[in-house]
LUMVO-55327 format. One record per residue (C-alpha): x, y, z. Coordinates in steps of 0.25 Angstrom, whole numbers, plus 5000, padded with zeros to 4 digits. Each point is the difference from the previous one (the first is absolute). Layout:
N
XYZ/...
//
This chain:
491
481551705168/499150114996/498849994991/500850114990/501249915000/499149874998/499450054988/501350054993/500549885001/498849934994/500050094990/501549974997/499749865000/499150004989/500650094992/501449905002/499149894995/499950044986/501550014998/500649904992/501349955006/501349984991/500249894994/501249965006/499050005014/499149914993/501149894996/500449995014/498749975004/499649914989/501349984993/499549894988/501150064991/501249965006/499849865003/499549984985/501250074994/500749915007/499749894995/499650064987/501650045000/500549865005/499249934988/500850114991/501449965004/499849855001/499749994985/500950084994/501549985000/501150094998/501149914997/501350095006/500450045014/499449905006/498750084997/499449854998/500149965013/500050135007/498650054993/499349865003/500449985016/499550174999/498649964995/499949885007/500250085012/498950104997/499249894995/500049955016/499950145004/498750024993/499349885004/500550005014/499350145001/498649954994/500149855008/498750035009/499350054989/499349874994/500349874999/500750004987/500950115005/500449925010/500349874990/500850114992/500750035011/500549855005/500349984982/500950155003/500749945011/500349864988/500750104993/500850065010/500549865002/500149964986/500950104995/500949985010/500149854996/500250074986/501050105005/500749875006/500049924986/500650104991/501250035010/500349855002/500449884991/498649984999/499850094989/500949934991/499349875001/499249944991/498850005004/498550024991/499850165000/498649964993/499549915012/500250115011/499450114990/498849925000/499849985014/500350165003/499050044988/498749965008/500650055014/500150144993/498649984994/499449955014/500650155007/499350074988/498749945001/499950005016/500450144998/498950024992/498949945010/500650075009/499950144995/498549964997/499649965014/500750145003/499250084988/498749925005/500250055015/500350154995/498649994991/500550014984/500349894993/501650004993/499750094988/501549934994/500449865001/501650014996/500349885010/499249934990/500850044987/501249985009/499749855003/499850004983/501250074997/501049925008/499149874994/500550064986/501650035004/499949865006/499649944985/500950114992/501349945009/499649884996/499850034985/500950054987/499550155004/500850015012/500950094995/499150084990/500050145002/498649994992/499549935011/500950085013/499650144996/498449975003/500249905011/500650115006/499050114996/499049925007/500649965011/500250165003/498550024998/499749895011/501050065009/499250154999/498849925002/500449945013/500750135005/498850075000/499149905008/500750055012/499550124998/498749974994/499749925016/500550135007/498950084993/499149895004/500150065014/500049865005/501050005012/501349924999/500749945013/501449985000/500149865006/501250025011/501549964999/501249985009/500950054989/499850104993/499950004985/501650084998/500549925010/499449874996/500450054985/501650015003/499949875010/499649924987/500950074990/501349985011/499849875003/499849964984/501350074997/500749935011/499549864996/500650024985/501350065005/500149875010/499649934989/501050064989/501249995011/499749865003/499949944986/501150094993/501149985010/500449854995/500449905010/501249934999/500649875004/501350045005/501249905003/501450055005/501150044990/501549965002/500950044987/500449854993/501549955000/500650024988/500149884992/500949974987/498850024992/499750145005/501350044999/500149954985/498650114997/500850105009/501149994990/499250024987/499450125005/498749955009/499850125011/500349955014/498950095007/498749914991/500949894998/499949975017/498649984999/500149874989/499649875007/501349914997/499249914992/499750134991/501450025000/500449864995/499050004989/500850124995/501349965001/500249984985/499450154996/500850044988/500050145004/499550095011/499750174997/499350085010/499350134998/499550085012/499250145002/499450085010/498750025000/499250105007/498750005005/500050175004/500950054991/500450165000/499650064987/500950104996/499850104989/500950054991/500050114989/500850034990/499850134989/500350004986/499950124996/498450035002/499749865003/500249945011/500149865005/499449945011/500649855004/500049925013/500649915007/499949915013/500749995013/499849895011/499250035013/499949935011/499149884994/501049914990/500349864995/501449954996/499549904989/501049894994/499949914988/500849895000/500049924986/500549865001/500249944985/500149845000/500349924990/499049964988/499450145000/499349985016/500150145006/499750025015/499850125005/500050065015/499350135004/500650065012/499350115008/500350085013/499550115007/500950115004/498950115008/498549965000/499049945008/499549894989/498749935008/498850024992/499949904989/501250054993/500049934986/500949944990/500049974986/501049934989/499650024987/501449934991/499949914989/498650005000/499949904990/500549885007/499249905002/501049935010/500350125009/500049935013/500250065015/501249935007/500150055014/499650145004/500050055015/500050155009/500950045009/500150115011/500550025015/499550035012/500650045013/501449964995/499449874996/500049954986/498549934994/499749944987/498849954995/499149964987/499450114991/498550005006/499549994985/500949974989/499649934984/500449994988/499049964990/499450054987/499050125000/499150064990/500350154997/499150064989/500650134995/499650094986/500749894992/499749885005/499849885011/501249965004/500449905011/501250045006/500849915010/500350085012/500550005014/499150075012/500150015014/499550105013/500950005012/500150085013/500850015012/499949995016/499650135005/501450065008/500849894989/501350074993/501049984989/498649934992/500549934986/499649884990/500449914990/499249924987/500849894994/499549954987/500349934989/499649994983/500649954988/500150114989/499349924987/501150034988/500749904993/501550055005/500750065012/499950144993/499150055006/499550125012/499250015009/499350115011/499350015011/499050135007/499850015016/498850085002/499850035016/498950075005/500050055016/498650035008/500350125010/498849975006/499149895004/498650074995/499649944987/498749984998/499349904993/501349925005/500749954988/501349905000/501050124994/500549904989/498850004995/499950134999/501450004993/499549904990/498650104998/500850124997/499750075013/501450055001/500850084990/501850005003/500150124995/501550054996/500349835002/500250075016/499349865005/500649924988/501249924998/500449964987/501149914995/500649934988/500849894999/500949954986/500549865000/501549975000/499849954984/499450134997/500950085007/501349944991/499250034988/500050155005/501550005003/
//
């Protein structure tokens, strides 16, 4: 190389030295900012919930992810980075154990909410605080001192929501609307410390990994989302005990029900000592319906002159329910009554649920028998409902407490099982002082299509909550029954 040459490219080189490089250059180089809004974003979406589309569970396993993203990054940096890391890697575990309680029977347990709260209140703390000593060392090693402390306030603030939970305030939107106000102002200032330690100059090495942070990111998510769908599948689909099926010889008793009226296809599945103890009924009426669980809605418009009409009405799909009532009237005003269901289409496996809401007032209502049927591969099964009772319960509505007596139960079938059906028999007395009287009875039936329902929940729970609306009465069946005496009053 020639002296000219040399010298121009010495004076190149000085003059290059004075340029500033983009910013983007100089986050690659010492790249403080994305580590921190990681973590900074990871604190975000684990405090706050959004309680629909699953945005509960999906924003926490998000942040918790960045959360461990973040601290992974900055592992090498100090010793109190690295502590962060190990209580990053807690969490990871620990919302999985969490995911895995709200998609099990666990969730419905009874178990002390204020104990486990208390125990999680100083982990969250302890991250904060080692947080905190850990962005000092880092502040020390770059030469200037943390002009903010917002790890501080952020140790306070949860100290403070902790005690408000815990207080009367807890739902006070006096008290929310500055909580939260706050804890926006604590989140800016931890935002801008990333950048505040990139300004330092002080040099940040990303500690090395073997997985990436989008792969390690989709890795956790996927595995967090199958451990809830192996959780929803296993404890929705319930398990029965199932004993071989043969149709019962018809005996003088059957045939005497059979003659009053009793339907041969519900009456198959009576035991014959349910028979016998109906042998003196008085009187048998059945009343049946289909019910369907994806009905057509069909619209239909009618003009009158410039107004017009609009009405609708239903038609089956390929999900129904033949459902039968059977009243059984016995002597001295004791009524028993038998639902009948069967599935005609369907595949009814995820926690199906049932509910029996007649003459909600009697004290004496009691479940005689009950059972499921179903075949598979030409072979016919029965076995007992997975969960049935009849007990009191309390509903509180806009008029009142009341403590109706009900009849609930959730049911599902073998997987590749056909011609699925059911049956309740049960029996009250009706409290008047004659045999005039009537009577009634609503099947309410609701069906899962599928196994993902998160927090688990037993479905006739859910029926007692409210949680389902039978619109149009499409899931409803319901009946009324007139004794004989009040019927030869009407004639």
């Amino acid at each position: 190389m020639s002296e000219k040459d040399y010298n121009f490219d010495k004076r190149m080189i000085e003059h290059l030295s004075y340029v500033t490089p983009p910013e983007e250059e100089i986050r690659k180089t010492n790249p403080w900012s994305k580590p921190i809004g990681f973590i900074t974003w990871g604190f975000i979406l684990t405090t706050f919930e959004l309680n629909f589309l699953y945005l509960q569970y999906i924003l926490p396993t998000i942040g918790i992810i960045l959360i461990f993203l973040g601290f992974r990054s900055l592992r090498n940096e100090n010793k109190f980075f690295k502590i962060a890391w190990i209580l990053s890697i807690l969490k990871l575990l620990l919302q999985l154990i969490d995911l895995i309680w709200v998609s099990t029977p666990l969730n419905i347990m009874d178990y002390p909410q204020l104990v486990i709260g208390t125990l999680m209140f100083p982990f969250q703390i302890s991250m904060f605080l080692v947080f905190r000593a850990a962005l000092k060392e880092a502040s020390k090693k770059a030469g200037r001192l943390m002009e903010a402390d917002p790890l501080l306030w952020a140790s306070l603030w949860t100290m403070a929501a902790f005690l408000i939970a815990l207080s009367p305030l807890s739902n006070s939107w006096l008290i929310f609307i500055p909580m939260v106000i706050c804890y926006i102002f604590i989140i800016r200032s931890l935002y801008h410390i990333g950048s505040e330690l990139d300004d330092t100059g002080y040099v940040l090495t990303n500690a090395p990994v073997k997985i990436n942070n989008r792969t390690f990111g989709w890795m956790y998510f996927l595995i967090a989302f199958t451990t809830i769908i192996i959780c929803s599948v296993f404890y929705n689909h319930l398990k029965l005990k199932p004993q071989g099926y043969s149709p019962p010889e018809t005996t003088e008793a059957r045939q005497h029900l059979l003659d009053k009226g009793f339907p041969s296809e519900a009456l198959q599945y009576l035991s014959n000592e349910d028979v016998t103890m109906l042998s003196e009924a008085v009187n048998v009426e059945s009343f049946s319906k289909l019910l369907m669980m994806d009905p057509k809605r069909i619209e239909h418009q009618e003009s009158y002159g410039g107004y017009t009409q609009i009405t609708h009405t239903y038609e089956p799909g390929k999900k129904n329910i033949q459902a039968t009532t059977v009243y059984i009237e016995m002597p001295k005003n004791i009524m028993y009554v038998m639902q009948y269901f069967k599935w005609n289409g369907g595949r009814p496996i995820w926690q199906d649920g049932i509910l029996i809401s007649g003459e909600t007032a009697a004290d004496d209502k009691l479940i005689i028998s009950s059972g499921l049927f179903y075949s598979k591969r030409g072979t016919g099964y029965t076995a007992d409902f997975p969960r049935i009772v009849c007990d009191k319960v309390t509903q509180n509505t806009m008029f009142g407490t009341y403590y109706p007596v009900l009849i609930t139960g959730a049911l599902s079938y073998p997987l590749g099982s056909e011609e699925q059906g059911g049956y309740v028999l049960y029996r009250y007395t009706v409290k008047v002082d004659s045999d005039i009287y009537d009577t009634y009875n609503i099947f309410s039936y609701v069906h899962l299509l599928s196994p993902l329902h998160i927090p688990y929940a037993r479905t006739e729970d859910l029926i007692l909550s409210g949680a389902y609306n039978f619109e149009d009465m499409l899931q409803q069946h319901q009946t009324k029954y007139e004794s004989l005496a009040l019927r030869e009053i009407d004639r």
